[in-house]
Every structure is written in C-alpha cells, then in structure tokens.
KOLTOR-36256 format. One record per residue (C-alpha): residue number from 0; z, x, y; residue in three letters. Coordinates in steps of 0.25 Angstrom, whole numbers, padded with zeros to 4 digits. Layout:
{n = NUM; z = Z; x = X; y = Y; res = Ala}
...
//
This chain:
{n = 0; z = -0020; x = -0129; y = 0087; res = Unk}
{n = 1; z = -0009; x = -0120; y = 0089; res = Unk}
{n = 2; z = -0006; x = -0109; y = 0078; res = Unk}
{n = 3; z = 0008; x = -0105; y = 0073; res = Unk}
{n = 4; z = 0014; x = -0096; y = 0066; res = Unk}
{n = 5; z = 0006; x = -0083; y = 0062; res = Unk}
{n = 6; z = -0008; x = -0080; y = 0064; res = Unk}
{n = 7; z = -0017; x = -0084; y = 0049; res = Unk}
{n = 8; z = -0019; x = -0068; y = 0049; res = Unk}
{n = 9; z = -0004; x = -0066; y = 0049; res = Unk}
{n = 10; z = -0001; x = -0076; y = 0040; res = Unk}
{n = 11; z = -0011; x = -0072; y = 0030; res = Unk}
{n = 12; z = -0004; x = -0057; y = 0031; res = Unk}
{n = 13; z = 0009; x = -0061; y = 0028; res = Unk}
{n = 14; z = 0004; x = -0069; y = 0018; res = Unk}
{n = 15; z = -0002; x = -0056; y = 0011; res = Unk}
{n = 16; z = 0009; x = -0048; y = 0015; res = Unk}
{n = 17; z = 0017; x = -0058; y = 0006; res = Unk}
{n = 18; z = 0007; x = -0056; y = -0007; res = Unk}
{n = 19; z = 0007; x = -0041; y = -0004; res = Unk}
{n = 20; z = 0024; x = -0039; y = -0003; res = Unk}
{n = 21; z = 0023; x = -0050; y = -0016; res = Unk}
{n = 22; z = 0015; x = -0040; y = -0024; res = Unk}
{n = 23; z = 0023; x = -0027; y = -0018; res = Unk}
{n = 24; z = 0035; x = -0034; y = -0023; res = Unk}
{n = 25; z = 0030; x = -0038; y = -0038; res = Unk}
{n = 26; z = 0024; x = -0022; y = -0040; res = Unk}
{n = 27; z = 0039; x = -0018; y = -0037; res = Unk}
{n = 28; z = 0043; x = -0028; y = -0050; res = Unk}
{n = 29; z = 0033; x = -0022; y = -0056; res = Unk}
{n = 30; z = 0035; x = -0008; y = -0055; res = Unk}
{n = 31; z = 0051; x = -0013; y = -0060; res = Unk}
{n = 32; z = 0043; x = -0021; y = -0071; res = Unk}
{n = 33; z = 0037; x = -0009; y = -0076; res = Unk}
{n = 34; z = 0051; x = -0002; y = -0080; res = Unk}
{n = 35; z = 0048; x = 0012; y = -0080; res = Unk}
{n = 36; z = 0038; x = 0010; y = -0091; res = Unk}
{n = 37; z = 0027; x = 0016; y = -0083; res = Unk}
{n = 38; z = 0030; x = 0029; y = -0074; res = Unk}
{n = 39; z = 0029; x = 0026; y = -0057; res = Unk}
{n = 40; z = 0016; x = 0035; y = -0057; res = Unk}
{n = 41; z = 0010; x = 0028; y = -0067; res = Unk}
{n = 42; z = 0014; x = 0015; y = -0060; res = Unk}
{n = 43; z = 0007; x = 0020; y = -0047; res = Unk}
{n = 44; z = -0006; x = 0025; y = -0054; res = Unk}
{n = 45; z = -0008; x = 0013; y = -0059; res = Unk}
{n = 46; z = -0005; x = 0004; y = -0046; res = Unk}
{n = 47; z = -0014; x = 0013; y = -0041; res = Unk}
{n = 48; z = -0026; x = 0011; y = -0052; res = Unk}
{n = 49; z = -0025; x = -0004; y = -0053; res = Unk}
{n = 50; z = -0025; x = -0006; y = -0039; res = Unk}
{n = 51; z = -0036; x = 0001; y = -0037; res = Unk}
{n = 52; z = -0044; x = -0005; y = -0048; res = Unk}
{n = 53; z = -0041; x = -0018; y = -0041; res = Unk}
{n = 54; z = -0045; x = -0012; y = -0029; res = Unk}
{n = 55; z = -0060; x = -0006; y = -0035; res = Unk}
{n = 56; z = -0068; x = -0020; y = -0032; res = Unk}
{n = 57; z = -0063; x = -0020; y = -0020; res = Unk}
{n = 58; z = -0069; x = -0006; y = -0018; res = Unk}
{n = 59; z = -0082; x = -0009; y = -0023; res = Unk}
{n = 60; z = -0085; x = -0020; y = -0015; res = Unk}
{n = 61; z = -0079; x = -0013; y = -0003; res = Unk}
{n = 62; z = -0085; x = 0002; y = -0004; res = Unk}
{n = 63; z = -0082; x = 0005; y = 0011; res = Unk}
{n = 64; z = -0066; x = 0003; y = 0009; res = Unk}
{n = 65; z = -0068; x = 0017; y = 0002; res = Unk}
{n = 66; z = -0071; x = 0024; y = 0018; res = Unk}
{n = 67; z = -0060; x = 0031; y = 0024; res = Unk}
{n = 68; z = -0060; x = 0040; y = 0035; res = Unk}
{n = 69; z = -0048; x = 0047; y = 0031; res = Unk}
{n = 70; z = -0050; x = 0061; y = 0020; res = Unk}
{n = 71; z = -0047; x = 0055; y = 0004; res = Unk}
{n = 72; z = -0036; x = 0066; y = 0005; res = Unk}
{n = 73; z = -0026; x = 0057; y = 0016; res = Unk}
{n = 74; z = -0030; x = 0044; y = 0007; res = Unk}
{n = 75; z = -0025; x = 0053; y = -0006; res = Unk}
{n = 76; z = -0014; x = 0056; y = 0001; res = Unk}
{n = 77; z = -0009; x = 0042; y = 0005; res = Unk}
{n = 78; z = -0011; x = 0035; y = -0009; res = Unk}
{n = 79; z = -0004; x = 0048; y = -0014; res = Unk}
{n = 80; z = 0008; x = 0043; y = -0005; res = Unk}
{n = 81; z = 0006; x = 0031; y = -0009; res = Unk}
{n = 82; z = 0007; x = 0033; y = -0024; res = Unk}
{n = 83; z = 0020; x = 0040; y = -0022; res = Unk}
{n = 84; z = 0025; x = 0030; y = -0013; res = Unk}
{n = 85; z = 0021; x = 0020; y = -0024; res = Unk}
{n = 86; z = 0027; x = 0028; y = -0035; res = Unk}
{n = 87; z = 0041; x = 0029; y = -0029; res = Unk}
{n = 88; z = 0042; x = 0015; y = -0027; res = Unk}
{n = 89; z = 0037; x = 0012; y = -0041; res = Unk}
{n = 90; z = 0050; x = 0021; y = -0045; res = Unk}
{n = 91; z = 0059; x = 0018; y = -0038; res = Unk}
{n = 92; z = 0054; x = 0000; y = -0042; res = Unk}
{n = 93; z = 0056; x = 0006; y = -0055; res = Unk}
{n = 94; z = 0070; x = 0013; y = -0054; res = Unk}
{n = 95; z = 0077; x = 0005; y = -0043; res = Unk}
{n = 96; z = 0080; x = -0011; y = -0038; res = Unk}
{n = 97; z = 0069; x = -0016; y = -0034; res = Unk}
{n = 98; z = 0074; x = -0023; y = -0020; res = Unk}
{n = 99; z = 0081; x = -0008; y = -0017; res = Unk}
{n = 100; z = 0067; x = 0000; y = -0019; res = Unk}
{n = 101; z = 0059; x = -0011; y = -0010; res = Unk}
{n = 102; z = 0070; x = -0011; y = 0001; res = Unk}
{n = 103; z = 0068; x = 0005; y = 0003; res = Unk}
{n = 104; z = 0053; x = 0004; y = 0000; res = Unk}
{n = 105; z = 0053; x = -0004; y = 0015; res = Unk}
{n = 106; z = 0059; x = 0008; y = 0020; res = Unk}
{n = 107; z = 0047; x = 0013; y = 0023; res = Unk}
{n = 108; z = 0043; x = 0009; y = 0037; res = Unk}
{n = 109; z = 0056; x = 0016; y = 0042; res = Unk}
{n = 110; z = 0050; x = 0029; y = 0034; res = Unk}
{n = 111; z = 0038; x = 0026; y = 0041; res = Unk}
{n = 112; z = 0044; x = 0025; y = 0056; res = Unk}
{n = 113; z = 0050; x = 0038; y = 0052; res = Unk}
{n = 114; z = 0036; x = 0047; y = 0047; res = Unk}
{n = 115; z = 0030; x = 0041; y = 0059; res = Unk}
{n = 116; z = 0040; x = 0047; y = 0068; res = Unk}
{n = 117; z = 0041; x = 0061; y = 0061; res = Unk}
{n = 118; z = 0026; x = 0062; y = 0059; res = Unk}
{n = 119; z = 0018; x = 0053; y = 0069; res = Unk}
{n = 120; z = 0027; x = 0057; y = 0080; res = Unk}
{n = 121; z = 0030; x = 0041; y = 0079; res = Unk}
{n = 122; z = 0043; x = 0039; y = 0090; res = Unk}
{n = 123; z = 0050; x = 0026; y = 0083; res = Unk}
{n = 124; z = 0054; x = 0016; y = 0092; res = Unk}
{n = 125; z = 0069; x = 0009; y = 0093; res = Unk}
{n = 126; z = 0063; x = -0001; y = 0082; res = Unk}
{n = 127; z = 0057; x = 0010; y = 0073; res = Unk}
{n = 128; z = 0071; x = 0018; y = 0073; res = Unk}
{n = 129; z = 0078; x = 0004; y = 0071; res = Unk}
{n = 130; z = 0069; x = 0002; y = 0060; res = Unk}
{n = 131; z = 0074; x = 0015; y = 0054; res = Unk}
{n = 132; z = 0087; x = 0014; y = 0057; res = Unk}
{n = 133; z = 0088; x = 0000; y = 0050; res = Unk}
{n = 134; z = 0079; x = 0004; y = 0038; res = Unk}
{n = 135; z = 0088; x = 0015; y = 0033; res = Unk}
{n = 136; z = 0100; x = 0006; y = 0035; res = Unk}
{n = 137; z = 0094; x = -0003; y = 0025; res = Unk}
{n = 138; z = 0090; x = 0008; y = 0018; res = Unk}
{n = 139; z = 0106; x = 0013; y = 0016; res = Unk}
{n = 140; z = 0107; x = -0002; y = 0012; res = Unk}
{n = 141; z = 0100; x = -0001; y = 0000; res = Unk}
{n = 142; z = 0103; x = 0013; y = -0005; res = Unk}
{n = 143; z = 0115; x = 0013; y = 0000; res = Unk}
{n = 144; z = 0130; x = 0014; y = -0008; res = Unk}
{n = 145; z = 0130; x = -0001; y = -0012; res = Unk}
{n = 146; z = 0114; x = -0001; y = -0014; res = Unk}
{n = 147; z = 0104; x = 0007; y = -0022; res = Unk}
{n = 148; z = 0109; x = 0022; y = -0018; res = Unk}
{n = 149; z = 0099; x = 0032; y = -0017; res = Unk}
{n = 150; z = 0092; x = 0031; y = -0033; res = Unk}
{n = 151; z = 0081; x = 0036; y = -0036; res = Unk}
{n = 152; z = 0072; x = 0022; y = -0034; res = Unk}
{n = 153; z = 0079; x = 0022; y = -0020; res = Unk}
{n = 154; z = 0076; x = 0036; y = -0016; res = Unk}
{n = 155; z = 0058; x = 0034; y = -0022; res = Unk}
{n = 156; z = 0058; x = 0020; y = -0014; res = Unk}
{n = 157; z = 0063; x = 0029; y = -0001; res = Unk}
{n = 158; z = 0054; x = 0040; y = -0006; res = Unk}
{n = 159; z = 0041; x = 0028; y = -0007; res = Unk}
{n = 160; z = 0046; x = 0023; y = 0008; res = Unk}
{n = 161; z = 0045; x = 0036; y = 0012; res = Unk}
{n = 162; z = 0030; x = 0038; y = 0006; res = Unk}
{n = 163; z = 0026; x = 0024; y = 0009; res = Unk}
{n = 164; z = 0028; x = 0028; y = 0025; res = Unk}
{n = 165; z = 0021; x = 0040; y = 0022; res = Unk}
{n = 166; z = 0010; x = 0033; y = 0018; res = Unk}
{n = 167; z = 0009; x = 0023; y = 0030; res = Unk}
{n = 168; z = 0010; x = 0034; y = 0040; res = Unk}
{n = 169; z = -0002; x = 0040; y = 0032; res = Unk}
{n = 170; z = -0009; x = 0026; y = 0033; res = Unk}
{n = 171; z = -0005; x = 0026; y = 0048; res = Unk}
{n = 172; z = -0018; x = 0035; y = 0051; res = Unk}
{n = 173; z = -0026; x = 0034; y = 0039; res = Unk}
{n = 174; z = -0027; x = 0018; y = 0043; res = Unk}
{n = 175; z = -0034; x = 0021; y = 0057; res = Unk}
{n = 176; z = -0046; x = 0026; y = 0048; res = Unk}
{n = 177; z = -0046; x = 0018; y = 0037; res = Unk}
{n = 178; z = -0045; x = 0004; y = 0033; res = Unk}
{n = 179; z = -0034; x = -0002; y = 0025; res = Unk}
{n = 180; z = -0044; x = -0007; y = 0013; res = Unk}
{n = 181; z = -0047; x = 0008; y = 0013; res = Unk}
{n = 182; z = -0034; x = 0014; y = 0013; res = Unk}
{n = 183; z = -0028; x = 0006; y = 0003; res = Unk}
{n = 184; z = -0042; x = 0007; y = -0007; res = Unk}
{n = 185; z = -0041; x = 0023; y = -0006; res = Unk}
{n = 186; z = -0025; x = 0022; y = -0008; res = Unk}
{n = 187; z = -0027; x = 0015; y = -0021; res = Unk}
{n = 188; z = -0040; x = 0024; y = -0025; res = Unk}
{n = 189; z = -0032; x = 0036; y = -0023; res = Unk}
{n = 190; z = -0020; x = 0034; y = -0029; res = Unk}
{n = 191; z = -0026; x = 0031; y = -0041; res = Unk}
{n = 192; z = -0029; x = 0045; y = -0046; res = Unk}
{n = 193; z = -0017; x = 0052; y = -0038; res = Unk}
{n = 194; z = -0007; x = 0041; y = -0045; res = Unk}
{n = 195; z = -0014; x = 0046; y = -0058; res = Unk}
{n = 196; z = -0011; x = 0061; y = -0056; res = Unk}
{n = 197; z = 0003; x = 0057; y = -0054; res = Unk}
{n = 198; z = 0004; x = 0048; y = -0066; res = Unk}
{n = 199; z = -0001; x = 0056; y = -0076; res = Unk}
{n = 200; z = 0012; x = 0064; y = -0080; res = Unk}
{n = 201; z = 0018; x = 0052; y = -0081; res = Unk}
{n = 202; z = 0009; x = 0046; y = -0088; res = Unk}
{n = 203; z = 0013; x = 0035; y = -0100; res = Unk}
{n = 204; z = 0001; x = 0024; y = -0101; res = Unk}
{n = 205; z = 0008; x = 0010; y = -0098; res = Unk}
{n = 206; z = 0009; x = 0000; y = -0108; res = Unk}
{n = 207; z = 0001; x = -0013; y = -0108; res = Unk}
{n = 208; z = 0012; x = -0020; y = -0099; res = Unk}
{n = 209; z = 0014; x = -0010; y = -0090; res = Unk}
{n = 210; z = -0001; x = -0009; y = -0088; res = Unk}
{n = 211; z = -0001; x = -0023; y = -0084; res = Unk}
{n = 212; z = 0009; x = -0022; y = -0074; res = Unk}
{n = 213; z = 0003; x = -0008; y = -0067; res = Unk}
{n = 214; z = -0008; x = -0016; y = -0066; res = Unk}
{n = 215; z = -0005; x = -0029; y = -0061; res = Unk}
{n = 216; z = 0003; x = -0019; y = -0051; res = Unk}
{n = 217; z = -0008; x = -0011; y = -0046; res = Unk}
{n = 218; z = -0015; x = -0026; y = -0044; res = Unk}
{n = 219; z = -0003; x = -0029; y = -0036; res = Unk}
{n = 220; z = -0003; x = -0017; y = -0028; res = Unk}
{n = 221; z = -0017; x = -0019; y = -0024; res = Unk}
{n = 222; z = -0015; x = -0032; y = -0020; res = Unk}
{n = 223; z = -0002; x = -0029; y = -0013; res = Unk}
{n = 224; z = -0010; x = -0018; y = -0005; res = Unk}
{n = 225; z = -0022; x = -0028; y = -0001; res = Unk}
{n = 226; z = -0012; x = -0039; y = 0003; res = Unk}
{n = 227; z = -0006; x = -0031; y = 0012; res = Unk}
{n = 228; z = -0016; x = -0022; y = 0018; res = Unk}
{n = 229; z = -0024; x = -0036; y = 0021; res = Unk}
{n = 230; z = -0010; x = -0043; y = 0027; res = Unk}
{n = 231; z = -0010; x = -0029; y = 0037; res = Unk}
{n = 232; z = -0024; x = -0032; y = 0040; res = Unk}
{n = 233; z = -0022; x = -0048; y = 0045; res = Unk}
{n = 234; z = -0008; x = -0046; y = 0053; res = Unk}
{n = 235; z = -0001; x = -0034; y = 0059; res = Unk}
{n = 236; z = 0009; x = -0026; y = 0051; res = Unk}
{n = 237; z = 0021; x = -0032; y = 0057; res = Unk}
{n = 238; z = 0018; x = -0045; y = 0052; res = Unk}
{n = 239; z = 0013; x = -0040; y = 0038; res = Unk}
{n = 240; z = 0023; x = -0028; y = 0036; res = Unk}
{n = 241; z = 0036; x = -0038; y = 0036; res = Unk}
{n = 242; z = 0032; x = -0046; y = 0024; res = Unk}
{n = 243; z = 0033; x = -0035; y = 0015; res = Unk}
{n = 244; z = 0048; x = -0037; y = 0015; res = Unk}
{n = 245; z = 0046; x = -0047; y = 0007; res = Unk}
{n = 246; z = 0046; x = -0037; y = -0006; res = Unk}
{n = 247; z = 0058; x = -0032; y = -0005; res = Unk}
{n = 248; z = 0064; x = -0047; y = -0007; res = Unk}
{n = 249; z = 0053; x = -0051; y = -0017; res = Unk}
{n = 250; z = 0056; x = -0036; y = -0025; res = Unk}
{n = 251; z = 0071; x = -0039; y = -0026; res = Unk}
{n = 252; z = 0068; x = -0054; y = -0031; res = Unk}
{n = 253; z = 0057; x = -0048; y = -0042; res = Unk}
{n = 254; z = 0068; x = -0036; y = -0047; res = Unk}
{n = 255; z = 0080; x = -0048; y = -0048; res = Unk}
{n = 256; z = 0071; x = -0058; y = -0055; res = Unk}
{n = 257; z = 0064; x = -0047; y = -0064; res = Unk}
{n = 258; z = 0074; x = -0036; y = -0067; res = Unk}
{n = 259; z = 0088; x = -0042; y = -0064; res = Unk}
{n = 260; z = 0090; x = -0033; y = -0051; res = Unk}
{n = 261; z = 0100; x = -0037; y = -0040; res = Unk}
{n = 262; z = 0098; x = -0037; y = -0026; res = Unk}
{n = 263; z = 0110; x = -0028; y = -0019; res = Unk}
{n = 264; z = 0114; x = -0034; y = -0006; res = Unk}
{n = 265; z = 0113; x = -0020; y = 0001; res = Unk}
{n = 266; z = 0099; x = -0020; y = -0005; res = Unk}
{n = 267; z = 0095; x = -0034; y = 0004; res = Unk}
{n = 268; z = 0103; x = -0029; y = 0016; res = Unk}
{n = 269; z = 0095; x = -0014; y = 0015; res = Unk}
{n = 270; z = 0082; x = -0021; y = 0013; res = Unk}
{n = 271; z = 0084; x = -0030; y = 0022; res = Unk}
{n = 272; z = 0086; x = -0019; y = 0032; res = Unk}
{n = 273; z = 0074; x = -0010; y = 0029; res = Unk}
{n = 274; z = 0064; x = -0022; y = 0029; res = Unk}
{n = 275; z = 0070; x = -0025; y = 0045; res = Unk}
{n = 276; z = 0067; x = -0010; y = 0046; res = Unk}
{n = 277; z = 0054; x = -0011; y = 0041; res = Unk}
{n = 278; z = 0051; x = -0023; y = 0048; res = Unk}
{n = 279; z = 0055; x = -0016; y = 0060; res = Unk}
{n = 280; z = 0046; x = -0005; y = 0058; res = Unk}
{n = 281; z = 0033; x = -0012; y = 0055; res = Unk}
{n = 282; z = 0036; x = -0020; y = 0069; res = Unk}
{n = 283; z = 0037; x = -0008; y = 0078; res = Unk}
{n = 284; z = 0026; x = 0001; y = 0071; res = Unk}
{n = 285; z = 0012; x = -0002; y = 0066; res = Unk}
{n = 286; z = 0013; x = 0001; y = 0050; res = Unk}
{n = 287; z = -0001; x = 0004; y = 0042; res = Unk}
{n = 288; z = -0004; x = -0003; y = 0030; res = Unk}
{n = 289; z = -0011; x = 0000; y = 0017; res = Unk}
//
C-alpha cells in the first residue's frame, strides 16, 4: 500500500512541535498575566525550581542521564545564559506588546548565522546572508518609526536573541558529547541555584496566585522543553524548527483576547519577514536543540 504525505516519525514531530510552540505561547501570557507583581529574576528562579521538581522522577528512574562528558563549569555556564536569555524575555513580556517581543525573539537564527561566522570561522552562504538581510528588514518593520521604536522590551527581546544564539553555538559542541536528555536535565538542575543568587535582591515572596501561576509555568516550561527536544529527535530540524512560528500568531491572538493589545500592521509585515528568515536559516544550516 503506498504511503503518502509524511513519514509517521515526521508527523508525530510536528505534532509535538505543535504542543511545545502551544505551551511557549501560553508561558508568554503568563508572564503578561503576571503584571509585574513578581520581579523577572524571581520569575526565572522559579521556572527553574518547578521544572525541575517535575523533572526529579524522571531523574531517579533514570540516574545515567546525570553522565556528561563535558566539565560542570561549561554546563553552569550554558543554563547561566539561559537564565539571562530567559529573564530578558520575561521583561521585555512583561513591558512591551506581546506580538512585537515574539517577532524579535525569532531573530535569533539570524544572530546565530552571524557568531557562527565571527567565532567558528563559519563562511555563510548566499542563503545565509539572504537570511540576514531579510531578518533585519523585518526587524526595522517592527521597531521601526510606525512600529514599536527601540523601547526598552524591544531592546531585552534583541539582547534575549542575542543570548539565545549564544547558547545554541555553546550547544553546537557540547551536543557531540552529550545527549539531549542530559543537557537539558543539567540546564534545569543548574539554573536553579544560579536563578537564586540572582533573585535574592529582588526578592518579595509571591502571593498565593502568583505562586500558582510560576508553577503551572515552570510545568509548562518543562513540558515545552520535552515536547521539543523529542520532536528534534523523531525528524530532522528542518521539518521541526518551522513549526515554532506558530507562536508568534498564537501570542498575538492570546495578548488581543486577554489584555486588549492590537496588532500593528507593520508588526505582521516584520514578523512575517523574520520568520521567512529564520525559516531560511534552519534550511541551509543544521541548528542544535535543547
């Protein structure tokens, strides 16, 4: 019997890619929901906390995931990149439209072709300098004069980009030694106290609701994680990576149901662009997940 359409494997990623960019979308809202009642550092200690607890049976029954090959300092110093990744985008959710701060957090691939080159000794391709000529475009499209300007929340979702393809191109090496399941564990484990050491001038003790919320996100951010690690794992990246997009229109539907926030033409036309970009980029290289 012939077989159409894609392979099972592939349709079970994109199935997953699906619930992971779901999940991504609704720890944005939450983040909004939250209304600056709990400060971003204390946001991204507790992600981290609940996520792990989530995470610790997984742990016991699994002991071996805890084996890495790499030193515990380039695992420290991933998830502390990961934290401040994290944090700006908790910010700049909490300070800025919603849509806008999605559409520049997928500027990352195009900050990622660009490190690759300046520190790997990468030389991009015509489609990899396509991809960064058509990102920043979009880019202008959504901070430009008509669009968000360059506002604080604009300027920490760059600076989280920025981070976030810092931390794939620390991935890119650390992932020939290790396996996914054990990157991810030890990026959870380790955030936990380094998160704390920057909370802790912050800190106010949240409220009963806010508690709720930090931990049904750190659930979702675990599950999120998992989704997508195991959709990388049952197709290639260029089938996966793509279906993220699907945040940036289910951020911008959650920030117009929830909190009354418009969607700026210039903000469709710029995102638009940056995820062609992005899309581009995943097709001509091999991005790591985790």
């Amino acid at each position: 019997m012939p077989v159409t359409g894609k392979p099972p494997k592939a349709r079970a990623a994109v199935i997953f890619a699906v619930g992971a960019a779901i999940l991504a979308a609704s720890d944005a809202v939450i983040v909004r929901a939250l209304d600056g009642a709990v400060h971003p550092f204390v946001i991204g200690f507790f992600r981290a906390f609940f996520g792990a607890v989530v995470l610790l049976p997984w742990i016991a029954l699994r002991p071996s995931v805890l084996r890495s090959v790499h030193p515990l300092r380039q695992h420290a110093v991933r998830a502390g990149f990961k934290l401040l990744a994290m944090v700006a985008f908790f910010a700049a959710f909490s300070w800025g439209p919603l849509a806008d701060v999605t559409a520049i957090a997928f500027t990352s691939p195009v900050f990622l072709v660009l490190g690759a080159a300046l520190t790997l000794g990468e030389r991009p391709g015509p489609a990899m300098i396509g991809a960064v000529a058509i990102g920043f475009v979009g880019a202008l499209f959504v901070i430009g004069p008509s669009g968000a300007g360059f506002s604080l929340a604009i300027l920490l979702a760059l600076a989280g980009a920025v981070l976030q393809s810092a931390i794939q191109l620390i991935l890119k090496s650390m992932s020939k030694g290790d396996a996914t399941g054990t990157l991810v564990v030890w990026n959870l484990l380790l955030t936990v106290p380094i998160a704390l050491l920057f909370a802790l001038p912050f800190w106010t003790m949240p409220g009963s609701k806010e508690m709720g919320l930090l931990a049904l996100q750190g659930v979702i951010g675990a599950a999120c994680m998992g989704l997508m690690t195991h959709a990388f794992s049952l197709a290639p990246a260029t089938i996966v990576a793509p279906v993220d997009f699907l945040r940036l229109p289910l951020v911008a539907l959650g920030g117009f149901a929830l909190f009354g926030e418009n969607i700026a033409l210039t903000t469709l036309c710029g995102g638009g662009l940056i995820c062609c970009a992005a899309l581009i980029a995943a097709r001509s290289g091999k991005p790591t997940s985790a």
